[in-house]
Every structure is written in structure tokens, then in C-alpha cells.
ZASE-505984 format. One record per residue (C-alpha): residue number from 0; residue in three letters; x, y, z. Coordinates in pm, 1 decimal. Last residue first. Example, Ala and Ser with C-alpha at 12.3 -4.5 7.8 and 13.67 -1.06 7.14 Angstrom:
{r 1 'Ser' {1367.0 -106.0 714.0}},
{r 0 'Ala' {1230.0 -450.0 780.0}},
This chain:
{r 359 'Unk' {24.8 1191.0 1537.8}},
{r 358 'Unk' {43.9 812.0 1565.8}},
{r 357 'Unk' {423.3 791.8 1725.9}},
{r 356 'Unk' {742.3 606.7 1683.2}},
{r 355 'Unk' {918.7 412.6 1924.1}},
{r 354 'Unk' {1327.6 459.9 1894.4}},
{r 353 'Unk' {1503.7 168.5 1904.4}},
{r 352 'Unk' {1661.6 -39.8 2160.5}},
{r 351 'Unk' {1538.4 -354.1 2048.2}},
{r 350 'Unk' {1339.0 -409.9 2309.9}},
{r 349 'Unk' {1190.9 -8.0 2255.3}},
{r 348 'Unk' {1113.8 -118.4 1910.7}},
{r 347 'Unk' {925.7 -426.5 1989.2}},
{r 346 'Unk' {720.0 -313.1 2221.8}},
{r 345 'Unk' {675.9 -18.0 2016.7}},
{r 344 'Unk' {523.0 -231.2 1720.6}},
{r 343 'Unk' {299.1 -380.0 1978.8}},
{r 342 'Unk' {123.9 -56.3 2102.4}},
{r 341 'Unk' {120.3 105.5 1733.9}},
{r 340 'Unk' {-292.4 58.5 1704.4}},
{r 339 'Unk' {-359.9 365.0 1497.9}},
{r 338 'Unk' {-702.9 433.2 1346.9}},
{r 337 'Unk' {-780.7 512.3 1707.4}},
{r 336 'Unk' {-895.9 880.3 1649.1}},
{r 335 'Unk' {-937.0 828.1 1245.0}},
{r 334 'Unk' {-1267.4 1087.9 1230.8}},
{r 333 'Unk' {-1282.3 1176.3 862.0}},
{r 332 'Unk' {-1437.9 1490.3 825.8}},
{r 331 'Unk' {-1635.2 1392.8 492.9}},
{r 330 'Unk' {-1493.9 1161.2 221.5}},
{r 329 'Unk' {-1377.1 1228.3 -152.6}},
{r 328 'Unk' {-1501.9 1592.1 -165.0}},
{r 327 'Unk' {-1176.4 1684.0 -264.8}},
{r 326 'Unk' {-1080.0 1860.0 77.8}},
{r 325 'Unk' {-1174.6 1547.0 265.6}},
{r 324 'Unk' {-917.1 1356.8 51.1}},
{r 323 'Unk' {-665.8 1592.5 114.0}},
{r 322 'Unk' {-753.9 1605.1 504.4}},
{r 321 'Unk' {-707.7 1243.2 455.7}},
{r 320 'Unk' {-375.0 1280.3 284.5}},
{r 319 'Unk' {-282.6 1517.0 601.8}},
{r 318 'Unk' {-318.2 1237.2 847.2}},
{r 317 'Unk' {-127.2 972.0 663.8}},
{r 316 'Unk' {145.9 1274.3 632.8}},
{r 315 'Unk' {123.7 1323.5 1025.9}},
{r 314 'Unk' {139.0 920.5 1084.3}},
{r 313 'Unk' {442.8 842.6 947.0}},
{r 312 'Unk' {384.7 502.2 975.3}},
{r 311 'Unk' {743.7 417.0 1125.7}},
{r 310 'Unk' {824.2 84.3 1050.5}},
{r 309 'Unk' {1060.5 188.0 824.0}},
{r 308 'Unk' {1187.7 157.5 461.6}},
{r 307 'Unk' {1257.3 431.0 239.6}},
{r 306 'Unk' {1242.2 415.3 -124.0}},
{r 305 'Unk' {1326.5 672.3 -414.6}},
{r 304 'Unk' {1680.6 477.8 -428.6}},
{r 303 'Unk' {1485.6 147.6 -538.9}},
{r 302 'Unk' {1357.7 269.6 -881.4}},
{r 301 'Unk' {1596.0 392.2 -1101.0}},
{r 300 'Unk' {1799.2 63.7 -973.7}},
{r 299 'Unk' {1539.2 -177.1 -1005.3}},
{r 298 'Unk' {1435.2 1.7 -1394.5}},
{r 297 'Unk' {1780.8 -30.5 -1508.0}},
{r 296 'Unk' {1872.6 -329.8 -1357.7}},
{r 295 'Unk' {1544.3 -428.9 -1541.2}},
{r 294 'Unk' {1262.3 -593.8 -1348.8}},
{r 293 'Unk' {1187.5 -965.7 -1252.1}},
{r 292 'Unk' {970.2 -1187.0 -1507.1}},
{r 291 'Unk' {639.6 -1318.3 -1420.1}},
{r 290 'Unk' {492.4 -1093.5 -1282.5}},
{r 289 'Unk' {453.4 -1241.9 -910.2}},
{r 288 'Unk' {780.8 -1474.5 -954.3}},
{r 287 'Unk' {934.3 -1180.0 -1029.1}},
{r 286 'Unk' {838.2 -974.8 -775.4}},
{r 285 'Unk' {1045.3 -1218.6 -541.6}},
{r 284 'Unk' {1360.9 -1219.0 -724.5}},
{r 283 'Unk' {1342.1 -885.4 -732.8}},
{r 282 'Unk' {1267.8 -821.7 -354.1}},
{r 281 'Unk' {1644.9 -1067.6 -301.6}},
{r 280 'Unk' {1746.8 -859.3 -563.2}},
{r 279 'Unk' {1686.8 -483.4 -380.7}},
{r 278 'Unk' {1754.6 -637.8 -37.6}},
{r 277 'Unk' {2140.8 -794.0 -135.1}},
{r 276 'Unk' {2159.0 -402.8 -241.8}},
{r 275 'Unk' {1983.0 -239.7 47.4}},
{r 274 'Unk' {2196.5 -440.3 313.5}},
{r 273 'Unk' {2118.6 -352.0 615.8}},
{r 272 'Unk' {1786.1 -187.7 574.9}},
{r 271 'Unk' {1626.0 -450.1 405.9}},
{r 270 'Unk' {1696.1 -662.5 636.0}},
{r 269 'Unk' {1575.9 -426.9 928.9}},
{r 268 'Unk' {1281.1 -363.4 774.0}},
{r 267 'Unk' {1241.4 -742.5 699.6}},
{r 266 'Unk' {1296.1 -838.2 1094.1}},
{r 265 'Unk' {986.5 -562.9 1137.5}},
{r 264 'Unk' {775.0 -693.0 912.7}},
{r 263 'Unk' {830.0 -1047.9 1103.2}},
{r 262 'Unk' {794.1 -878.5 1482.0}},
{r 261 'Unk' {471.2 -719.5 1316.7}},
{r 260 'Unk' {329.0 -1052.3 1203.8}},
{r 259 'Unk' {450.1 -1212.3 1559.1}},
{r 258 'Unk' {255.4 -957.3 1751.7}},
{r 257 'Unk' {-19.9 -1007.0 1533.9}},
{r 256 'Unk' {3.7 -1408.5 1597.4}},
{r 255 'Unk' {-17.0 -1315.6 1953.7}},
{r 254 'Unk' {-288.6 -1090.7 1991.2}},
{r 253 'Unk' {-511.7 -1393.1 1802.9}},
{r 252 'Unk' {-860.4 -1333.6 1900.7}},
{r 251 'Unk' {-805.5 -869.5 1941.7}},
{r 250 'Unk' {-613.7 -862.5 1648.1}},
{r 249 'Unk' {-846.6 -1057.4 1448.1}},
{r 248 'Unk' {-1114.7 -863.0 1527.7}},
{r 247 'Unk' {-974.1 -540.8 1454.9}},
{r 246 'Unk' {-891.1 -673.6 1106.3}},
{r 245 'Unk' {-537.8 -588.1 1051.9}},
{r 244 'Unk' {-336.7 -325.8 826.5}},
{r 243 'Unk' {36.6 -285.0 785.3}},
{r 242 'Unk' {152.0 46.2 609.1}},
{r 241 'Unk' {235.6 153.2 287.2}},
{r 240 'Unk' {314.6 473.6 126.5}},
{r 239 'Unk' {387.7 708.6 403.6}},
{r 238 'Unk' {580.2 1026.3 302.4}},
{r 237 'Unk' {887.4 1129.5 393.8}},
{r 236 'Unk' {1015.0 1473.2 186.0}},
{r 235 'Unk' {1111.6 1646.6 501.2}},
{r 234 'Unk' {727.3 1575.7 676.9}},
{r 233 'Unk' {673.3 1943.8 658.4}},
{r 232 'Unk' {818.7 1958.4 254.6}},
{r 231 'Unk' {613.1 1696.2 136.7}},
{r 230 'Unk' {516.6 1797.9 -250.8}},
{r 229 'Unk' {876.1 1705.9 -341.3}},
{r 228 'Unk' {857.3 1338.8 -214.7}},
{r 227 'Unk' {524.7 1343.3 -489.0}},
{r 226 'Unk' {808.7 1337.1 -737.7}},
{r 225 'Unk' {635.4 1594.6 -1015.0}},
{r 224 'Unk' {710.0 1616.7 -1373.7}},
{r 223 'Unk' {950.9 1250.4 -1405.2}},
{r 222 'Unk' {990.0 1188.1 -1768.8}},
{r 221 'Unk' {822.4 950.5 -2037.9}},
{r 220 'Unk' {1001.4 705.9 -2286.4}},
{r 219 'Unk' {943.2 359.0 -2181.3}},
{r 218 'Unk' {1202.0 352.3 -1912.5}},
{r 217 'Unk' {1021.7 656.7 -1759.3}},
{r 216 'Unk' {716.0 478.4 -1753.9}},
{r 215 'Unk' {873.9 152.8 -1577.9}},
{r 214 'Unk' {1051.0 420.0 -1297.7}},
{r 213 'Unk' {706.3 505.4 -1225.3}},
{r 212 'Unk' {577.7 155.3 -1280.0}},
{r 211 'Unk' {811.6 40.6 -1018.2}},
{r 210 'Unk' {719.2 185.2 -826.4}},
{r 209 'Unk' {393.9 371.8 -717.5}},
{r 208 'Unk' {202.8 586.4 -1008.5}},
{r 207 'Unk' {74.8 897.1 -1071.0}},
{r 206 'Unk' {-1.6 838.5 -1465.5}},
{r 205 'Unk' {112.0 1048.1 -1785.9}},
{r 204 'Unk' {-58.2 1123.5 -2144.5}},
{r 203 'Unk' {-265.1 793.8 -2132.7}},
{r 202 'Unk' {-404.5 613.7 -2427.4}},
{r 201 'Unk' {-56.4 638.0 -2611.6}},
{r 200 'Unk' {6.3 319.6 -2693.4}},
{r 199 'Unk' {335.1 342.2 -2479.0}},
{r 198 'Unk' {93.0 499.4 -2210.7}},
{r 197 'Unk' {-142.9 201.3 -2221.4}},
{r 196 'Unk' {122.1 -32.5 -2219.3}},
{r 195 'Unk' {285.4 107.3 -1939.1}},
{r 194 'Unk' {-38.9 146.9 -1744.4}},
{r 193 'Unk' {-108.7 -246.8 -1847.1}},
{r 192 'Unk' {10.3 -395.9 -1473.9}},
{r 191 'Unk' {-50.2 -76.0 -1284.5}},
{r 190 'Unk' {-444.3 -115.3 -1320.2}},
{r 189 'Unk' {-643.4 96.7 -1413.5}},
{r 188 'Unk' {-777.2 500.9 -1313.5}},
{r 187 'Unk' {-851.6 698.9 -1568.0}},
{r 186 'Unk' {-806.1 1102.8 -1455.7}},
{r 185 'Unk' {-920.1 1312.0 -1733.3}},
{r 184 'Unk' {-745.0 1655.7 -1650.1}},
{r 183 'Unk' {-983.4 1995.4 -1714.4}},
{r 182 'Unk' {-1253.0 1802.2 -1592.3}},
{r 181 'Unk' {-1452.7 1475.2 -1697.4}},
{r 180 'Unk' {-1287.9 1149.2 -1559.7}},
{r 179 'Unk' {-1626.5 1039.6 -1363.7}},
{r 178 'Unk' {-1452.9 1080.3 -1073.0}},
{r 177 'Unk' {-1413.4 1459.5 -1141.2}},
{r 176 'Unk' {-1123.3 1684.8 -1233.4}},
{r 175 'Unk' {-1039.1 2076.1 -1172.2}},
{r 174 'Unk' {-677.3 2254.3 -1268.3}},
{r 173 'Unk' {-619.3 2540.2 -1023.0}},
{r 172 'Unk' {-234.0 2427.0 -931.8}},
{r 171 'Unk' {-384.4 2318.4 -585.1}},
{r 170 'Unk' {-670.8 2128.6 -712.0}},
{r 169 'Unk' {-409.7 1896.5 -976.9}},
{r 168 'Unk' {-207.1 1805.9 -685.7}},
{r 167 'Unk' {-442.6 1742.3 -450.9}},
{r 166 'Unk' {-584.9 1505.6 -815.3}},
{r 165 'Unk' {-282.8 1367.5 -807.6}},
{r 164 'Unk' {-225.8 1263.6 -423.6}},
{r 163 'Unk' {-600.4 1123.4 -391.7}},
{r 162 'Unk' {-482.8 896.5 -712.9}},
{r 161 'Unk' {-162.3 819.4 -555.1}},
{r 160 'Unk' {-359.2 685.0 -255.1}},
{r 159 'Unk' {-625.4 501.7 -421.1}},
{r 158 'Unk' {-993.1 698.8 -412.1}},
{r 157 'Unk' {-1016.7 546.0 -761.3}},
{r 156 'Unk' {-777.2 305.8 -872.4}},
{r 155 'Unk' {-396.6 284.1 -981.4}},
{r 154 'Unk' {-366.4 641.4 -1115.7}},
{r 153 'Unk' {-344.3 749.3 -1501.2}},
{r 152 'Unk' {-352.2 1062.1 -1679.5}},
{r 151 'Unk' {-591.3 1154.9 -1966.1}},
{r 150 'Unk' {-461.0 1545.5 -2118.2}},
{r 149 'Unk' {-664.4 1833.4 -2161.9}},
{r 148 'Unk' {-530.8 2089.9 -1889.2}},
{r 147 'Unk' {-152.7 1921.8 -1831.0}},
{r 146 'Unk' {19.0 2211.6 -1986.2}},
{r 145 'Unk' {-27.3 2419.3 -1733.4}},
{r 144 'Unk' {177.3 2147.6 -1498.9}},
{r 143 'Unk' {473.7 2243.1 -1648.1}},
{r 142 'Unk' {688.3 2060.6 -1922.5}},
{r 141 'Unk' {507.5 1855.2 -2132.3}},
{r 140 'Unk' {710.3 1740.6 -2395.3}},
{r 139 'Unk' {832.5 1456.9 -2269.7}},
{r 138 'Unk' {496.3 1267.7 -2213.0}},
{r 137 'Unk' {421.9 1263.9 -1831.6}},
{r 136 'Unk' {544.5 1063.8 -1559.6}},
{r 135 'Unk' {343.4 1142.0 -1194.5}},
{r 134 'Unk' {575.1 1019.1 -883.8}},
{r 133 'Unk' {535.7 753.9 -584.3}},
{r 132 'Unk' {841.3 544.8 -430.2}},
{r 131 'Unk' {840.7 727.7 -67.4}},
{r 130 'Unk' {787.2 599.5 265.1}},
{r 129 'Unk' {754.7 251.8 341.3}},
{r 128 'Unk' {623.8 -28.7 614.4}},
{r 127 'Unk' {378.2 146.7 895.5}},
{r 126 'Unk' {314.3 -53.0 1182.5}},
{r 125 'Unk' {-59.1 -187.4 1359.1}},
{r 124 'Unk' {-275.5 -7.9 1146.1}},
{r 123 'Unk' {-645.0 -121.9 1264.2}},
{r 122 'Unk' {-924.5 -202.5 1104.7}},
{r 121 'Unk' {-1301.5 -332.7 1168.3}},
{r 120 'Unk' {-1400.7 -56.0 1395.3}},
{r 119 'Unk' {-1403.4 305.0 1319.3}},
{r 118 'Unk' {-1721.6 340.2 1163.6}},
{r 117 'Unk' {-1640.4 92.3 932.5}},
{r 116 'Unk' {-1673.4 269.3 596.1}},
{r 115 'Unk' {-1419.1 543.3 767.3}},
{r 114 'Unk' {-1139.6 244.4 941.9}},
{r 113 'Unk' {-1178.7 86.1 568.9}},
{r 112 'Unk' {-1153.1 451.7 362.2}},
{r 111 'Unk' {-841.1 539.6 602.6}},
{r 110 'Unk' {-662.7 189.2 489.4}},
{r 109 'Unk' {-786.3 307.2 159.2}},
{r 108 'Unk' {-590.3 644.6 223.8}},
{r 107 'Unk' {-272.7 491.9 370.8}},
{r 106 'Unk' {-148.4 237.6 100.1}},
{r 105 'Unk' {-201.4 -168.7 191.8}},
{r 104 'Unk' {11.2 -413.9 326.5}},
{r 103 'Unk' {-267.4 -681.0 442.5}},
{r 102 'Unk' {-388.0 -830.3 753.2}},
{r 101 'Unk' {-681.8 -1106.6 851.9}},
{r 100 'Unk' {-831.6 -1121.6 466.6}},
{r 99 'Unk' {-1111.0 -1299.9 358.6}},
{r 98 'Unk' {-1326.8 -1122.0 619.6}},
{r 97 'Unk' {-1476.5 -843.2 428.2}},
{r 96 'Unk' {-1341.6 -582.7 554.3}},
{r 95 'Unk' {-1006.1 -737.1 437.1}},
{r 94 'Unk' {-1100.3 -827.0 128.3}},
{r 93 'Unk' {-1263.0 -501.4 34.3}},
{r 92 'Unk' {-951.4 -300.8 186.0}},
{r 91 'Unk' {-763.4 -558.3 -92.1}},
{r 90 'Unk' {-960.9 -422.1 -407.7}},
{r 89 'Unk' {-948.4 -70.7 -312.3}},
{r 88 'Unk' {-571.4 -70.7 -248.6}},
{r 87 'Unk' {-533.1 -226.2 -586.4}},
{r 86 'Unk' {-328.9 -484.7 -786.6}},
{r 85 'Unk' {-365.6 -727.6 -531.7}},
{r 84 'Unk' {-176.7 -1021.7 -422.4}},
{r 83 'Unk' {-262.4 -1337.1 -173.9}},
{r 82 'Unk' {-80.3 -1503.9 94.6}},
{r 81 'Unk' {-189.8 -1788.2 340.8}},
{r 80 'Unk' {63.7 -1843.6 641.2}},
{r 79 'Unk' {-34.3 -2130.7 878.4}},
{r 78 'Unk' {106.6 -2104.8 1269.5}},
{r 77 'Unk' {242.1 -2363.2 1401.8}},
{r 76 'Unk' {491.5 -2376.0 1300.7}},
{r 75 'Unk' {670.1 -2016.5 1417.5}},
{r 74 'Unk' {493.3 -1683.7 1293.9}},
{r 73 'Unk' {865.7 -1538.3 1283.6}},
{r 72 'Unk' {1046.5 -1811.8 1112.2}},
{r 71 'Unk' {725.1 -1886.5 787.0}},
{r 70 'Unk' {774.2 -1459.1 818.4}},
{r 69 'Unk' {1099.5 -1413.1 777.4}},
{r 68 'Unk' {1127.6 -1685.9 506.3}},
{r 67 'Unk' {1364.9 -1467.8 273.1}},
{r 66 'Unk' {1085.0 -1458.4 -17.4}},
{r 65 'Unk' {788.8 -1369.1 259.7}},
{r 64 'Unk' {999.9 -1091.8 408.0}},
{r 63 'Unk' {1094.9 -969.8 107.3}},
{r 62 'Unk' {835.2 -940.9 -106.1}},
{r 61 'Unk' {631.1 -838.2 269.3}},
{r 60 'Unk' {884.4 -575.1 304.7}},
{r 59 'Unk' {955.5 -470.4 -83.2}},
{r 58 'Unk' {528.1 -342.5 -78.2}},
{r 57 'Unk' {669.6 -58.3 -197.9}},
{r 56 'Unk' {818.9 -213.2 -460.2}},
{r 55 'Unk' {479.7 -338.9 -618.6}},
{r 54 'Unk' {356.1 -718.9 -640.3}},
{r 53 'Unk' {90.5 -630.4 -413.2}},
{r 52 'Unk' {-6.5 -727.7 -55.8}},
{r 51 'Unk' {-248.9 -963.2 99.2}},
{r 50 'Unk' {-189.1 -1139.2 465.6}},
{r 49 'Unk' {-436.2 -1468.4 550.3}},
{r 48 'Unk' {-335.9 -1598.3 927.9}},
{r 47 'Unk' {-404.4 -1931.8 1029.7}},
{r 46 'Unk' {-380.8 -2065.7 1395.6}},
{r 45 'Unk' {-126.5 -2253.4 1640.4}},
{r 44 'Unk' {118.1 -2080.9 1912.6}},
{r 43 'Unk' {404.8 -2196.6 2039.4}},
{r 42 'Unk' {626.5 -2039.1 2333.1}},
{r 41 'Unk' {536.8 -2344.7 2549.0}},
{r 40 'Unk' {367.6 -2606.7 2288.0}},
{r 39 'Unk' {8.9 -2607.1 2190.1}},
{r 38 'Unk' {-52.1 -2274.4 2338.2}},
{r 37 'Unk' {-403.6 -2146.5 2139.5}},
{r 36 'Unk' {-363.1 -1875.1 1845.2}},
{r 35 'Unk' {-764.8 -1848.7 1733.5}},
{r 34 'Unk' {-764.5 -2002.7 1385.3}},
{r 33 'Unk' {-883.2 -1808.8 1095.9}},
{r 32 'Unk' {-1096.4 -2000.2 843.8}},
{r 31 'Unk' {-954.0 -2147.1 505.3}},
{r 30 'Unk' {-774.7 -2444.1 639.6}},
{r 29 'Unk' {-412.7 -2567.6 531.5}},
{r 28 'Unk' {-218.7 -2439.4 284.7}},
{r 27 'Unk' {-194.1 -2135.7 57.7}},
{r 26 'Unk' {2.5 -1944.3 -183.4}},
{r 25 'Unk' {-138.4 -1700.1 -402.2}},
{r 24 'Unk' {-131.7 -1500.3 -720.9}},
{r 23 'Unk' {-323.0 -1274.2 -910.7}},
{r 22 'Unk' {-580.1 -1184.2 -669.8}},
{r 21 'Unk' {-884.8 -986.6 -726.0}},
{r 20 'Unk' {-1057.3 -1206.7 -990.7}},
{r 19 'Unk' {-1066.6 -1443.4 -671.6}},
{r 18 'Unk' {-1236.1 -1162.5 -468.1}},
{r 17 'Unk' {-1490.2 -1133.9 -725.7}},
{r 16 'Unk' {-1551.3 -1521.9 -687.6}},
{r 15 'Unk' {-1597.9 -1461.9 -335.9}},
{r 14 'Unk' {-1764.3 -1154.2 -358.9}},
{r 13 'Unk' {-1599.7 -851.6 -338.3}},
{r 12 'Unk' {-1867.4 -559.2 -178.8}},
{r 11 'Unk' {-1851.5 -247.6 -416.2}},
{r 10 'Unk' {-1604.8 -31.2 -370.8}},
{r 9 'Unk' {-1634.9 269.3 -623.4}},
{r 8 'Unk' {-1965.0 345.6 -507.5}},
{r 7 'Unk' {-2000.3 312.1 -152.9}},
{r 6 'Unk' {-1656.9 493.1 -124.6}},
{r 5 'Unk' {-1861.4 793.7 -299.5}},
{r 4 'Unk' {-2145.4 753.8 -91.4}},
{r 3 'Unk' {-1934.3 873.2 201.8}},
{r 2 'Unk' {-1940.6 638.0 503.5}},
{r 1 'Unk' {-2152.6 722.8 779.3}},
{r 0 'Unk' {-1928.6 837.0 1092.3}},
């Protein structure tokens, strides 16, 4: 499928110095380029692999993961680990189509807008990560979503998946925007890091925002009008908000390396999982480091109990967001047939006598 002029527009190619704009923090070692995962040992395999996320809350199983050293144990030594942060969806699916990234935690619709711009080919979703953590914060005083005609609300980036899930939102209830930020709702997208300031200044009216600038905005002053859990009733309020992405090619010269990448997201599910409060300030400590200062107990807390983590992708609401997206004149007839790549993550599952989980 050609790739909507649209995505062509509001994701231009990252350069290498672009790309270094991109990420606020990293730690590497070793070489740059991507080693295929050759036996040097029985059981050992050897190669690089680069893995972006962001220094959100719903990105807690890579914070996690990485912080805990799930994933230095999982990938094994021989295997380099290179990380680098985002503060966009759009910014990392540029990385990773681009080849300076091999995987990256990354929301559903630009994952969708990679396996679109690529004709199908250069991503795959190998395990989802977490459901839930997305809501729009408005000014007190506005009460209904009538009284949203004429205000400037925030998302994270164009095309971004809480910016396709605001402006669904805004269609259905009659109200009409543009990427241009003309309509009856200006929609601005920026980055999370200075949405708080921007809406404590008063530039913005509201934002649809992951946590934990949702639960950062609400700290500030505003209030919770819509918690986009609400506005998934078929999927029982579950809806994906990251999943795990890989380059296709990648994938397919280092199987084994993915296998352990999934085996580590999976290990920091399950961590997370067991004990949510040791989880919530282990992912703290970790953010911190990012942001340079961890979160509130206030903000943490408000925060952490809209999150769900799993390796399930929940593939029917990833599925739905694209009709959205089709629906907004964002992309047309998205074809994802093989957008899904779940083969290892049910491996893995069904040996640790778990339910597999499905890609429709």
C-alpha cells in the first residue's frame, strides 16, 4: 500500500544528527552496527541490539526491565545492549525504519504508520507491553465536551496514538479539527516534557496525554474529562498503549537475540506484575534518572493504578485505532495482515504455562 502523504509529511526522514536531537538520553557500548547473533559459547549468543523507548509510564517495562537488569540477564554477555529515549512515537518509528534502531517500545498507531510507510515489511510487533494510562485533562471549568469548541488542546505529536484517540473523540461528539490546528478544537501537538508548563501558562486549555503527564496535569490544577479506558467498552476498558516493535530484518538475522528481547519484556511483565508497589519505585527510580528528578507520590500513585501490564497486544483495539485513523483521513485502508509476529512471545507463554494471546 502507498503511504499516505500525510505520514510523508509529518515524518520526515531523521538524519543522523536529527536523530540525535531525537534522543534525550542514552547508554551505549561497544560497536554501532548490528551484529548477527553467532554461537560463541553453547547457549551463547554474540551481537548488538539498539532498543528506544520513552521516559513515560507506559513504557514502565523497558524502565523497569532495563533499571532491574532483566534485560543485561536475559540477552546474556554476549550480547551488547544500546538504549536510547524518545519523546515521540513519530520520532522513534523514524529511527527504527531508518536503521538506527533494531526494536523499540513504541504506541500502536505509529507502529501501524511504520508497517503502512513500509509496505508491510520493515516492522514487526513481536509482544504487546501495556494497556491503559491515557486520558484528556481540561481546565476545571469545562465540564462537557460542548464546551471544548474553541479551545487549543494538546497531544504528544501528530498522527501519535493519543492524538488519533482525541481527535476520534472530538469526530464522534460532532466537533471538526485539522492537522494544521484550525477547526472547531485547535489540536497542538508538543512534546510531553513542557505540556505541563504550557497548560500552567495557559497556552493549552487541556491535552490527551499518556502518564504521567495526565496525572502531572491534574496535579497542576486541571481535571480528568474523558479516561480514554472509558471510550473502550468492547475491549472491557483494555486498551493497547505500547507494544514491542522490531525491524523485520533484524528479526529475521538475529532470531535469537529477539527471542531473548521478548523473554526479557516478558520477565519485567511478570515483575511488575508481582509486586506492583516494589514495581511502581523501582520504574521511578528509573524515570528519574531520564528527567531528572523522579515523580511525586502523589503524581506515581494517581498515575500507576490506570496501568495494566501484559504481553498481550491487544490486538482488536490496535486494529480499531487504525480504522480510527482511516476514518480521519489520517491513512487509507490500512492493510496490517502480518503486522503481528506473536510466534515467539507464545513460545514463551505456553512454556510458562500461560495463556498465548492472539493478533485479531
Amino acid at each position: 500500500m502507498r503511504p499516505s502523504r500525510l505520514w510523508r509529511a509529518m515524518t520526515p526522514l531523521i538524519t543522523a544528527g536529527a536523530l540525535a536531537l531525537a534522543v534525550v538520553g542514552c547508554s551505549s557500548s561497544g560497536d554501532d552496527a548490528s551484529a548477527s547473533a553467532g554461537a560463541t559459547t553453547p547457549g551463547q549468543v554474540s551481537g548488538t541490539l539498539r532498543l528506544g523507548y520513552f521516559p513515560n509510564l507506559t513504557h514502565a517495562p523497558a524502565l523497569y526491565g532495563v533499571e532491574k537488569g532483566i534485560f543485561a540477564k536475559e540477552l546474556g554477555s554476549g550480547v551488547t545492549l544500546k538504549t536510547s529515549t524518545f519523546n515521540s512515537g513519530v520520532q522513534e518509528a523514524e529511527a527504527v525504519l531508518s536503521g538506527a534502531l533494531d526494536a523499540g517500545y513504541i504506541g500502536p498507531n505509529p507502529a501501524v504508520n511504520s508497517f503502512i510507510k513500509s509496505n508491510g515489511e520493515a516492522v514487526r510487533i513481536v509482544s504487546g507491553a501495556t494497556s491503559g494510562g491515557a486520558a484528556l485533562v481540561v481546565r476545571p471549568d469545562i465540564t462537557s465536551v460542548a464546551q471544548l469548541k474553541g479551545t487549543t488542546l494538546a497531544t504528544p505529536s501528530l498522527g501519535n496514538t493519543q492524538d488519533v484517540a482525541l481527535r476520534y473523540y472530538l469526530k464522534k461528539n460532532g466537533l471538526k479539527t485539522d492537522t494544521q490546528g484550525g477547526g472547531d478544537v485547535s489540536i497542538k501537538p508538543q512534546d510531553n516534557s513542557i505540556t505541563v508548563d504550557a497548560f500552567t501558562n495557559k497556552a493549552i486549555d487541556g491535552a490527551w496525554v499518556p502518564e504521567p503527564t495526565a496525572s502531572r496535569l491534574v496535579a497542576a490544577g486541571g481535571k480528568v474529562l474523558v479516561n480514554e479506558a472509558d471510550e473502550w467498552p468492547e475491549t472491557k476498558g483494555q486498551f493497547v498503549t505500547t507494544v514491542l516493535l522490531v525491524r523485520t530484518a533484524y528479526l529475521k538475522k538475529n532470531p535469537e537475540i529477539v527471542r531473548r528481547l521478548v523473554s526479557a519484556n516478558v520477565a519485567s511483565i511478570n515483575g511488575l506484575n508481582a509486586d506492583r508497589d516494589a514495581g511502581a519505585t523501582v520504574t521511578n527510580t528509573a524515570l528519574g534518572k531520564l528527567a531528572g528528578k523522579p515523580l511525586s507520590d502523589k503524581v506515581l500513585t494517581s498515575a500507576w493504578k490506570t496501568l495494566t501490564f501484559t504481553p498481550d497486544p491487544i490486538a482488536a483495539s490496535l486494529l480499531t485505532s487504525a480504522k480510527h485513523q482511516e476514518e480521519l483521513g489520517l491513512i487509507k485502508k490500512p492493510k496490517l495482515d502480518g503486522i503481528f509476529d506473536l510466534t515467539i512471545l507464545n513460545d514463551i507463554l505456553a512454556k510458562q504455562g500461560k495463556p498465548t494471546v492472539s493478533d485479531s
